[in-house]
N, C-alpha and C positions, 0 to 999 in steps of 0.2 A: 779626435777620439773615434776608435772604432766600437762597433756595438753588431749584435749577432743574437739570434734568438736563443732565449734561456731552455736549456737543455733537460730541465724540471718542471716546467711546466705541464698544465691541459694544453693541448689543442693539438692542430695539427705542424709538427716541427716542418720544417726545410719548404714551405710553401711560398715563404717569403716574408722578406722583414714584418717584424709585429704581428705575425700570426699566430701566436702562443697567446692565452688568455689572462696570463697571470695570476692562472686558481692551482690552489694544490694539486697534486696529481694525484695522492693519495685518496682525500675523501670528498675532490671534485667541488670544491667551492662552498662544503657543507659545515664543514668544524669539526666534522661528527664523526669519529669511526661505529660505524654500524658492524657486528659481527654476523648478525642473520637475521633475516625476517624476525623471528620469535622474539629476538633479542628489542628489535625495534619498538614491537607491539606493549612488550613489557617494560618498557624504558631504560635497555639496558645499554642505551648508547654513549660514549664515553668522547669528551675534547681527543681531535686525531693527535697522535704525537708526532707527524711530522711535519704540521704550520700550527702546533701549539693551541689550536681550535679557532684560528682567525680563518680560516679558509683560504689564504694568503699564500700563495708559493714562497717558501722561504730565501733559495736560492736569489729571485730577482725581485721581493717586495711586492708581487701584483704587478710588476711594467710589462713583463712577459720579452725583456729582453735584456740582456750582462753588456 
């Protein structure tokens, strides 16, 4: 079986196997989509919608590789 760094991920891609961290790329391991400062301070942060609010790359599960 071949395996290859997930293309969804944080980190830095092509550096070498398992270099990808397996955080969302989106809201960076947080859950949280933040829209702005103000939003933040007001509690206006919302689960991300692209790991569902787990902070999770969805593509690879967190292995940070397919």
């Amino acid at each position: 079986m071949s395996y290859e760094n997930c293309p969804d991920c944080d980190g830095p891609s092509g550096i070498g196997f398992g270099s990808n961290d397996g955080k969302c790329s989106v809201c960076h391991g947080t859950g949280l989509e933040t829209k702005s400062e103000l939003m933040n301070i007001l509690g206006g942060d919302s689960n991300c919608k692209n790991c569902g609010g787990s902070g999770v790359c969805p593509t690879c599960n967190g292995k940070g590789y397919i």
